[in-house]
PyMOL Python script that loads the backbone (N, CA, C, O; Angstrom):
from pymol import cmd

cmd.read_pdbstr("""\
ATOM      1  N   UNK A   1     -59.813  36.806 -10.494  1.00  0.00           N
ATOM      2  CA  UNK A   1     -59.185  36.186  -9.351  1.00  0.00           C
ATOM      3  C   UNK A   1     -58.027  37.090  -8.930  1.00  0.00           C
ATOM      4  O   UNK A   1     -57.109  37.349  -9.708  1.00  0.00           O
ATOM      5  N   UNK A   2     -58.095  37.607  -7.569  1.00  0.00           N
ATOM      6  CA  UNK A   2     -56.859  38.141  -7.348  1.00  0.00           C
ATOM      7  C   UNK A   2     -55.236  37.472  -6.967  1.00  0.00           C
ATOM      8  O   UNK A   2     -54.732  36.447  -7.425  1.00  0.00           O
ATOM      9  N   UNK A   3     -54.808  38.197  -6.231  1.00  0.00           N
ATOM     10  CA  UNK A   3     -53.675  37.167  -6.195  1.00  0.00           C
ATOM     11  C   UNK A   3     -54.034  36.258  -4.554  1.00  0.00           C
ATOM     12  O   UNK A   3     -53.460  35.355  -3.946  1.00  0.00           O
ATOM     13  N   UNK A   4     -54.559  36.603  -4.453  1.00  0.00           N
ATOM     14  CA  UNK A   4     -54.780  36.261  -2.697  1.00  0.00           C
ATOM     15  C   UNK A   4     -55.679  34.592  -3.018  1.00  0.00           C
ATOM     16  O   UNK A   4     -55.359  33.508  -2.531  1.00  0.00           O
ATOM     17  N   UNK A   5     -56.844  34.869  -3.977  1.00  0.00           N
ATOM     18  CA  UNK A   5     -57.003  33.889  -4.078  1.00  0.00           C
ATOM     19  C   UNK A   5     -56.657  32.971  -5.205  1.00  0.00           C
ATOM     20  O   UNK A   5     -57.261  31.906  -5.331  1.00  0.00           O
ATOM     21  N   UNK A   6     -55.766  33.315  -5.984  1.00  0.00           N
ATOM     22  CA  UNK A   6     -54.578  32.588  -6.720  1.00  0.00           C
ATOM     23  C   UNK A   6     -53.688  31.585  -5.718  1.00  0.00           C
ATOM     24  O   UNK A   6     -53.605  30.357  -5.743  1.00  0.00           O
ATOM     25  N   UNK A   7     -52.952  32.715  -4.683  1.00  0.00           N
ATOM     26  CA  UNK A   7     -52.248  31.989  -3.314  1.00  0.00           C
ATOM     27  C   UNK A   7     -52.933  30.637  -3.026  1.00  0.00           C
ATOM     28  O   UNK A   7     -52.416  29.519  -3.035  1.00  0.00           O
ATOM     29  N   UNK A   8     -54.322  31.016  -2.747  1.00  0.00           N
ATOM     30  CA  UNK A   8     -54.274  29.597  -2.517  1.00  0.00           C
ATOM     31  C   UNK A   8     -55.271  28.264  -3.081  1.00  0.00           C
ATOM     32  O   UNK A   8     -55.687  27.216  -2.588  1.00  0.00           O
ATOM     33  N   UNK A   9     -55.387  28.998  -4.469  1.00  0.00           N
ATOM     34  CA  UNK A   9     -56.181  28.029  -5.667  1.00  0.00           C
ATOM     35  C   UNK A   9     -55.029  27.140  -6.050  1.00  0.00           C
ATOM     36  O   UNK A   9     -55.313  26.035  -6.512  1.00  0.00           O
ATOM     37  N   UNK A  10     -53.405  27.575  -5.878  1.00  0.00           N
ATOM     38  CA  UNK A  10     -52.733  26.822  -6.963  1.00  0.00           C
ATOM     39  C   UNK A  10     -51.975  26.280  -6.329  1.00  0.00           C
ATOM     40  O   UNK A  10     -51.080  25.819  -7.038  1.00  0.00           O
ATOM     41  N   UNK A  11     -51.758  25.930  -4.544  1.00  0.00           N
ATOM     42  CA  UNK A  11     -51.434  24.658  -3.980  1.00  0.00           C
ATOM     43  C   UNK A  11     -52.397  23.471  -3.657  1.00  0.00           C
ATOM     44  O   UNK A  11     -52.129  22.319  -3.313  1.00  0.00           O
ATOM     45  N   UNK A  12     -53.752  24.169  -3.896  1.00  0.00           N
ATOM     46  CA  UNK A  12     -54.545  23.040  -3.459  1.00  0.00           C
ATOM     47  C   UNK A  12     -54.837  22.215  -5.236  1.00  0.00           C
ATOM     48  O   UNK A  12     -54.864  21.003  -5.446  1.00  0.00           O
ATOM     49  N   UNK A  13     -54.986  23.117  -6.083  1.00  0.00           N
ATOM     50  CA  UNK A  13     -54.730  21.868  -7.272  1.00  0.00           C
ATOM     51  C   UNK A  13     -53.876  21.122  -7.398  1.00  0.00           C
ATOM     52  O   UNK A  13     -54.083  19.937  -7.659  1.00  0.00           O
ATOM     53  N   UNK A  14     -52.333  21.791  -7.198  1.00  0.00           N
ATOM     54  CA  UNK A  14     -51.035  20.510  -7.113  1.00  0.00           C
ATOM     55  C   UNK A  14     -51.421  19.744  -6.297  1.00  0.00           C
ATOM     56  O   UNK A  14     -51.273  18.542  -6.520  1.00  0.00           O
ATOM     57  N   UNK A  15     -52.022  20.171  -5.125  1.00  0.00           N
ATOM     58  CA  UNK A  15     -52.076  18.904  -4.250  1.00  0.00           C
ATOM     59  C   UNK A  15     -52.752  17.319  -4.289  1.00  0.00           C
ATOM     60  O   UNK A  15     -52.493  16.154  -3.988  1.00  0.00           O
ATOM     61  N   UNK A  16     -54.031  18.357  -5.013  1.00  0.00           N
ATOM     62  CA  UNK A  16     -55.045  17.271  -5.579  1.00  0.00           C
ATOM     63  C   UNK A  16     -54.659  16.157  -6.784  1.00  0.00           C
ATOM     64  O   UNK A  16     -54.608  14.932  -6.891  1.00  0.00           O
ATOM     65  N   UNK A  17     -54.446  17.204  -7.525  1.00  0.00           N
ATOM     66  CA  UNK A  17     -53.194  16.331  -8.599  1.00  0.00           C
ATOM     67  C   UNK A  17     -52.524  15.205  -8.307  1.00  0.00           C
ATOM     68  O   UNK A  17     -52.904  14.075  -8.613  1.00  0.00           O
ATOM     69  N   UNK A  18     -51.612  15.452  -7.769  1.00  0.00           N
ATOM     70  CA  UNK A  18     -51.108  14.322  -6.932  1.00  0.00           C
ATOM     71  C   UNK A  18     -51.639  13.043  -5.871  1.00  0.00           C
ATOM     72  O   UNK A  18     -51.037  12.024  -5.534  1.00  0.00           O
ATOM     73  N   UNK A  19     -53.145  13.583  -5.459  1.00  0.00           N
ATOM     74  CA  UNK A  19     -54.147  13.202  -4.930  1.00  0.00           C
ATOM     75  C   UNK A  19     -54.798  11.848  -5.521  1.00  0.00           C
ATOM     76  O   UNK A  19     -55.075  10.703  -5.165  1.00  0.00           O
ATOM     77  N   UNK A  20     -54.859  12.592  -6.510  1.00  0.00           N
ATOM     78  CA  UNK A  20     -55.919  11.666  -8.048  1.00  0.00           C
ATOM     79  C   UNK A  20     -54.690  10.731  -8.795  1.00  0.00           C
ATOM     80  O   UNK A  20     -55.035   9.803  -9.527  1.00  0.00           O
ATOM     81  N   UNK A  21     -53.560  10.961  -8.621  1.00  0.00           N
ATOM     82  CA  UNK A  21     -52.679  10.375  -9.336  1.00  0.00           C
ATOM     83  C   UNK A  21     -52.288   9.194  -8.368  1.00  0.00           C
ATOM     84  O   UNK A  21     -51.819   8.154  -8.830  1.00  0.00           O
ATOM     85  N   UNK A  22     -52.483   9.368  -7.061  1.00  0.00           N
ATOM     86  CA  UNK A  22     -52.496   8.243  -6.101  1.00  0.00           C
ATOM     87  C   UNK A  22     -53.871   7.455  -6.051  1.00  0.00           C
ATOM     88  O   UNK A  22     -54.059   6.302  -6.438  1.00  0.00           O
ATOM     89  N   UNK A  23     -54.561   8.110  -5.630  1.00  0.00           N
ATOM     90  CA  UNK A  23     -55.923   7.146  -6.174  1.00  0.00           C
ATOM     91  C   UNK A  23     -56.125   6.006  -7.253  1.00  0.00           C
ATOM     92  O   UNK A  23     -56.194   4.792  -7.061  1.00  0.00           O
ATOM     93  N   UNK A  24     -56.211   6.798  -8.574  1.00  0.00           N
ATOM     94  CA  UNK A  24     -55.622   5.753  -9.848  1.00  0.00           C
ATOM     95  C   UNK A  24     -54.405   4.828  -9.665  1.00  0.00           C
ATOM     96  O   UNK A  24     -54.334   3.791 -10.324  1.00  0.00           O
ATOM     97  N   UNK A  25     -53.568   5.130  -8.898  1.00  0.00           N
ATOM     98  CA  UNK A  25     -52.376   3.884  -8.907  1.00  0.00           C
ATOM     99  C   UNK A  25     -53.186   2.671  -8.010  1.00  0.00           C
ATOM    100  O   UNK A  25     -53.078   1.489  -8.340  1.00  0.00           O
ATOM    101  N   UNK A  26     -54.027   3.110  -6.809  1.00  0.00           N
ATOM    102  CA  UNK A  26     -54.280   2.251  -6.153  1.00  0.00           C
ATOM    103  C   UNK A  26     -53.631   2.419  -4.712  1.00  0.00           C
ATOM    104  O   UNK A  26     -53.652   1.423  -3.989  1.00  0.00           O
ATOM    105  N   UNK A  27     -53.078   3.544  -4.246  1.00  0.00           N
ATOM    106  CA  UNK A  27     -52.630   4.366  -3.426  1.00  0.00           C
ATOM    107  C   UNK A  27     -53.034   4.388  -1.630  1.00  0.00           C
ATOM    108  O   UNK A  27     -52.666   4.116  -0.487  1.00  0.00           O
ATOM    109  N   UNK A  28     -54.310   5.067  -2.693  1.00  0.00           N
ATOM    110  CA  UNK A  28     -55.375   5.863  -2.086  1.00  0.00           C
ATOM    111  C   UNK A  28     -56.773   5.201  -2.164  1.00  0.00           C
ATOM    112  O   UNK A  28     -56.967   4.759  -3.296  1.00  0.00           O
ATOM    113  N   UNK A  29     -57.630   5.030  -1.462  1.00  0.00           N
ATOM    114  CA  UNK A  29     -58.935   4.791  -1.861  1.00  0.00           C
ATOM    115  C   UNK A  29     -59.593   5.529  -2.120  1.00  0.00           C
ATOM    116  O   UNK A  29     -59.139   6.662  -1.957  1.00  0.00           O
ATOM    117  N   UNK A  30     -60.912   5.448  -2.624  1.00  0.00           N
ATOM    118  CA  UNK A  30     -61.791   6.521  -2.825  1.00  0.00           C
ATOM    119  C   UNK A  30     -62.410   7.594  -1.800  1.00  0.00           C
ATOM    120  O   UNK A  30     -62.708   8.782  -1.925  1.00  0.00           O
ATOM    121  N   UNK A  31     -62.498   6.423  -0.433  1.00  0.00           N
ATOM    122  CA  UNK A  31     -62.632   6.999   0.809  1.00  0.00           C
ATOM    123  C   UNK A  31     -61.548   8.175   1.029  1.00  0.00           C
ATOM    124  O   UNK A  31     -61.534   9.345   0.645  1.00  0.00           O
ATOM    125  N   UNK A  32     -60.671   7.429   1.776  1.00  0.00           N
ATOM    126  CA  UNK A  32     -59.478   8.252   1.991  1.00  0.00           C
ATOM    127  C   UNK A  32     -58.987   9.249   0.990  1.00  0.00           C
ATOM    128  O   UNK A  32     -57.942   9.725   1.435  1.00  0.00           O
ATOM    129  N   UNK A  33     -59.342   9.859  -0.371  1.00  0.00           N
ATOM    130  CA  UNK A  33     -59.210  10.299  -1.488  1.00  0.00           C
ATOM    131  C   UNK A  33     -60.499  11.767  -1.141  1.00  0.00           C
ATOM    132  O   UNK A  33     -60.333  12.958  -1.407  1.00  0.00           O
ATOM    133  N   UNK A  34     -61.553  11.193  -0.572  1.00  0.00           N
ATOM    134  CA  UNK A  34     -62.606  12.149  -0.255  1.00  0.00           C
ATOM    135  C   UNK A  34     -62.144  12.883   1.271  1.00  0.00           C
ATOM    136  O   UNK A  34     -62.301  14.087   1.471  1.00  0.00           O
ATOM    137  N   UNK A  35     -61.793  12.324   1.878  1.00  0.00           N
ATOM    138  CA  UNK A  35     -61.314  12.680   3.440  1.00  0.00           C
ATOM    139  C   UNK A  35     -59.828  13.684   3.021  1.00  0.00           C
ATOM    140  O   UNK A  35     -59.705  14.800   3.527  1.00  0.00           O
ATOM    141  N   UNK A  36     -59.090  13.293   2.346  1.00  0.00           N
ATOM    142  CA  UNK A  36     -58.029  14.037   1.860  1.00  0.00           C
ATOM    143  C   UNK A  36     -58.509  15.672   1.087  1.00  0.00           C
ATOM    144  O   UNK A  36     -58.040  16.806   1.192  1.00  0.00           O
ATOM    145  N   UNK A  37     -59.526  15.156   0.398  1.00  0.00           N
ATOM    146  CA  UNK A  37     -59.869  16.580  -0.558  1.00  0.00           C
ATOM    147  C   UNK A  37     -60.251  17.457   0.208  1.00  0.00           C
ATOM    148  O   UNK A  37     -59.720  18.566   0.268  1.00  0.00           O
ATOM    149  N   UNK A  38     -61.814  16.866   1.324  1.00  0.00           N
ATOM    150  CA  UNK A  38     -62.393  18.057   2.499  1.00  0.00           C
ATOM    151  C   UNK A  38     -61.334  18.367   2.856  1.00  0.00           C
ATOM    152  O   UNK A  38     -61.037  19.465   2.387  1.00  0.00           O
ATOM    153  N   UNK A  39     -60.356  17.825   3.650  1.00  0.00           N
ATOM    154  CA  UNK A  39     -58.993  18.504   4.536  1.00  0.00           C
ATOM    155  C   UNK A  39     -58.433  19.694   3.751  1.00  0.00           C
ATOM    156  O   UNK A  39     -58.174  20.738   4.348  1.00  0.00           O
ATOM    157  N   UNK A  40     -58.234  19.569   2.403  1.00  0.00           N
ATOM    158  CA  UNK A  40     -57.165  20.258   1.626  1.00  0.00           C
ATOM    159  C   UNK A  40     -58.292  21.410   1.219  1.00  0.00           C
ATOM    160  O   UNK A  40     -57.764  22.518   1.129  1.00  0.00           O
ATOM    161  N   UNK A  41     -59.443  21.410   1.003  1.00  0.00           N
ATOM    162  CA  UNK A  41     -60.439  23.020   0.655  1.00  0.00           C
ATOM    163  C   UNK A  41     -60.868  23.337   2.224  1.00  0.00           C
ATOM    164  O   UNK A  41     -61.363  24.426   2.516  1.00  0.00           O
ATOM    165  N   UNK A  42     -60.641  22.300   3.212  1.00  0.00           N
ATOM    166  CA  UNK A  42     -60.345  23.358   4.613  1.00  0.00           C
ATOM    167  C   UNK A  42     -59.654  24.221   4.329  1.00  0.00           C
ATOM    168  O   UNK A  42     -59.914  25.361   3.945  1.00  0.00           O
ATOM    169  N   UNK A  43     -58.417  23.543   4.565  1.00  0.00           N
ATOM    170  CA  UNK A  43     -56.781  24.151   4.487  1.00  0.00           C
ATOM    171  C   UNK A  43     -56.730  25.551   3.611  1.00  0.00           C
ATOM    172  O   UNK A  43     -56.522  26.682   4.050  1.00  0.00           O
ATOM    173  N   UNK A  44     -56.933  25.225   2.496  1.00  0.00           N
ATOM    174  CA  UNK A  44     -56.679  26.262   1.043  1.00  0.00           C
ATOM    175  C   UNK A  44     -57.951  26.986   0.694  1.00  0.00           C
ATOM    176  O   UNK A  44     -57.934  28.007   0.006  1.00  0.00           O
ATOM    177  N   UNK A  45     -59.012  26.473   1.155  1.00  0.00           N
ATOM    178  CA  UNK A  45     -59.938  27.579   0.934  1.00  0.00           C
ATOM    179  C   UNK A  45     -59.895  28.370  -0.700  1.00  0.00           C
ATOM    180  O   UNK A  45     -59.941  29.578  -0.931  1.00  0.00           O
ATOM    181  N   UNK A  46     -59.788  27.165  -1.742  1.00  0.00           N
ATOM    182  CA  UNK A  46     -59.489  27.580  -3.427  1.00  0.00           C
ATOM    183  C   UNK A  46     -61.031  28.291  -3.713  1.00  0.00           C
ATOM    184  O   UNK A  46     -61.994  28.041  -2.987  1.00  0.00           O
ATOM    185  N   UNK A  47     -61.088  29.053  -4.685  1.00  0.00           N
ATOM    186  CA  UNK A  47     -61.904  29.817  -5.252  1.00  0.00           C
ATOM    187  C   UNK A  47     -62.749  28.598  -6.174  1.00  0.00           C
ATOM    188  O   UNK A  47     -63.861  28.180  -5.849  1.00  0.00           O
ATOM    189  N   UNK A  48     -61.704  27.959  -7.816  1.00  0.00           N
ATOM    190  CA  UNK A  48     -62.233  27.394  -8.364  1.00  0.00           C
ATOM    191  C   UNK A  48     -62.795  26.047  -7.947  1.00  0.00           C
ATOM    192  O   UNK A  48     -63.889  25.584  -8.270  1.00  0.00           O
ATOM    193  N   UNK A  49     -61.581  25.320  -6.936  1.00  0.00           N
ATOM    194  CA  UNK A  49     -61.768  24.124  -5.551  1.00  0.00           C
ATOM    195  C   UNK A  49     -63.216  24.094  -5.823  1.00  0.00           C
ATOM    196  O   UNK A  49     -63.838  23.449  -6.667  1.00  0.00           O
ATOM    197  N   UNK A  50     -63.662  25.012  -4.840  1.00  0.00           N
ATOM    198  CA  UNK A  50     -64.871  25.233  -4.006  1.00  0.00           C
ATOM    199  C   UNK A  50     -65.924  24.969  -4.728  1.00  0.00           C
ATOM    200  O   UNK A  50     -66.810  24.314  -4.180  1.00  0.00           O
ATOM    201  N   UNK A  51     -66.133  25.449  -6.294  1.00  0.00           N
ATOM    202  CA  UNK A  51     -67.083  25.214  -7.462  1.00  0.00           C
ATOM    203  C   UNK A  51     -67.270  24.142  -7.755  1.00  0.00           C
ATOM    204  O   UNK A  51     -68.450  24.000  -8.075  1.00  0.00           O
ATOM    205  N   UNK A  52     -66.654  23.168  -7.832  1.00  0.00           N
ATOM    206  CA  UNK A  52     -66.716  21.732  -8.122  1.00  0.00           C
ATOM    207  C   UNK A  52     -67.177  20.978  -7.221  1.00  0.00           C
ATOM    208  O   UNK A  52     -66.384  21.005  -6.280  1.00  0.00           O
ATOM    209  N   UNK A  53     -68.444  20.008  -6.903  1.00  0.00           N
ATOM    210  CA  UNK A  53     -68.785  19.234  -6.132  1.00  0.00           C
ATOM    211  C   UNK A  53     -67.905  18.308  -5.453  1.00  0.00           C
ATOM    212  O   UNK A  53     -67.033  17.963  -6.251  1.00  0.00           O
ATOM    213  N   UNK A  54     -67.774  17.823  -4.463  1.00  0.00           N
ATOM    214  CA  UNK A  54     -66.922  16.851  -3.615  1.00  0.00           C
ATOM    215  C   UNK A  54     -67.388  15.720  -3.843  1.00  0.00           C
ATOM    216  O   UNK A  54     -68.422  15.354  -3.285  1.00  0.00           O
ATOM    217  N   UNK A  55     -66.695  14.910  -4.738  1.00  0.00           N
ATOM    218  CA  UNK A  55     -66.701  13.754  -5.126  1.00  0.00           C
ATOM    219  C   UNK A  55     -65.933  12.943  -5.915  1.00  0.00           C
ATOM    220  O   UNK A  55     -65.345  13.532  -6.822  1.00  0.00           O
ATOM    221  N   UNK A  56     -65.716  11.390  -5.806  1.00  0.00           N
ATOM    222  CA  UNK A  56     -63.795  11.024  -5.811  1.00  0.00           C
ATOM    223  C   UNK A  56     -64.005  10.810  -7.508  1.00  0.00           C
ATOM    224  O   UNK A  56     -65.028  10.333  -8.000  1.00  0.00           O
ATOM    225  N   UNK A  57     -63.158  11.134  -8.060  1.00  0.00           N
ATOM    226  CA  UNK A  57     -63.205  11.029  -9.662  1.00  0.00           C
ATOM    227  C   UNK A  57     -63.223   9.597 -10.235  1.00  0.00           C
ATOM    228  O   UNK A  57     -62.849   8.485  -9.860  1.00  0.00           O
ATOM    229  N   UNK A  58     -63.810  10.115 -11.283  1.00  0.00           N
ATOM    230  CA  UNK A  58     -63.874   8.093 -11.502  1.00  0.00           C
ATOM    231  C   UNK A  58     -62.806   7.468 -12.229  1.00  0.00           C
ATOM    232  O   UNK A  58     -62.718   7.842 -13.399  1.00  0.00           O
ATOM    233  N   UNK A  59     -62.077   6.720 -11.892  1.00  0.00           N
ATOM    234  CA  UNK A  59     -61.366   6.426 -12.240  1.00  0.00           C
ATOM    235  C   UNK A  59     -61.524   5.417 -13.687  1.00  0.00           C
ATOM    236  O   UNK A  59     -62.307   4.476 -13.553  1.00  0.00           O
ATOM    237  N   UNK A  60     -60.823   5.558 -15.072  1.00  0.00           N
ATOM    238  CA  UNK A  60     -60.956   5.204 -15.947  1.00  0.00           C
ATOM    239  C   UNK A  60     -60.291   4.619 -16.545  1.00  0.00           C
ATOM    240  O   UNK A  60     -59.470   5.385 -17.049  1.00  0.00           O
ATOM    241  N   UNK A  61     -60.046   3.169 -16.961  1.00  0.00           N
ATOM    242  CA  UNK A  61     -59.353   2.126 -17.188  1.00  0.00           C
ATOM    243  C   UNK A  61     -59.359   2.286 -18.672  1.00  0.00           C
ATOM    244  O   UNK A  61     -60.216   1.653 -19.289  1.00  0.00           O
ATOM    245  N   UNK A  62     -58.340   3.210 -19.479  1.00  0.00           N
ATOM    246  CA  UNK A  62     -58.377   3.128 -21.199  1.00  0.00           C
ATOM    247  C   UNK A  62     -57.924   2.297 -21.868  1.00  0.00           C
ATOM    248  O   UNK A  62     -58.061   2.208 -23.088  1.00  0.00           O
ATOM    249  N   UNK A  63     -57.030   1.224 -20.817  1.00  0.00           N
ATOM    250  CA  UNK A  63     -56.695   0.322 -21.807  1.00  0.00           C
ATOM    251  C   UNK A  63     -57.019  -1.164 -21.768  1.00  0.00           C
ATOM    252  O   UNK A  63     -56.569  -2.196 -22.267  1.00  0.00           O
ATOM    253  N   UNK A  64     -58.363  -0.673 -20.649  1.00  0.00           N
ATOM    254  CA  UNK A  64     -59.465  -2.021 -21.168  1.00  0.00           C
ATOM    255  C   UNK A  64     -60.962  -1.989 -22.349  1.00  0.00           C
ATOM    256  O   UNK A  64     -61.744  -2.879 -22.684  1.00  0.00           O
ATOM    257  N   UNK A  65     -60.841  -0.332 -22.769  1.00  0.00           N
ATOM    258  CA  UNK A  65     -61.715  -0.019 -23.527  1.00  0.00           C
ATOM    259  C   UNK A  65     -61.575  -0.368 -24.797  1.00  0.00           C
ATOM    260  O   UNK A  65     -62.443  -0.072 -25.619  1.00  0.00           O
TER     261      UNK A  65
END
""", "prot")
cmd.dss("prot")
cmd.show_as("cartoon", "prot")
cmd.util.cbc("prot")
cmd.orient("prot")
């Protein structure tokens, strides 16, 4: 990975991050969570982003397990 696409692999993970961390609170929906992600691998155009299928993470309740 060069740096060019470092530039812009490592605002679109913070972003997402924060993305998924709203989702799980209840934030965000899953919808709006998917509409947010396309926007942000518009935007950032990430290398590793791009490898991963588009789809809202599942959210996992550990302390009903």
């Amino acid at each position: 990975m060069n740096k060019e696409q470092f530039d812009r692999e490592r605002p679109y993970q913070a972003t997402i991050a924060v993305a998924k961390t709203m989702l799980r609170k209840g934030l965000l929906t899953p919808e709006e969570f998917t509409i947010f992600d396309t926007k942000m691998r518009e935007k950032f155009r990430p290398l590793l982003g791009s490898l991963y299928p588009l789809e809202t993470p599942k959210i996992v309740d550990f302390m009903g397990v």
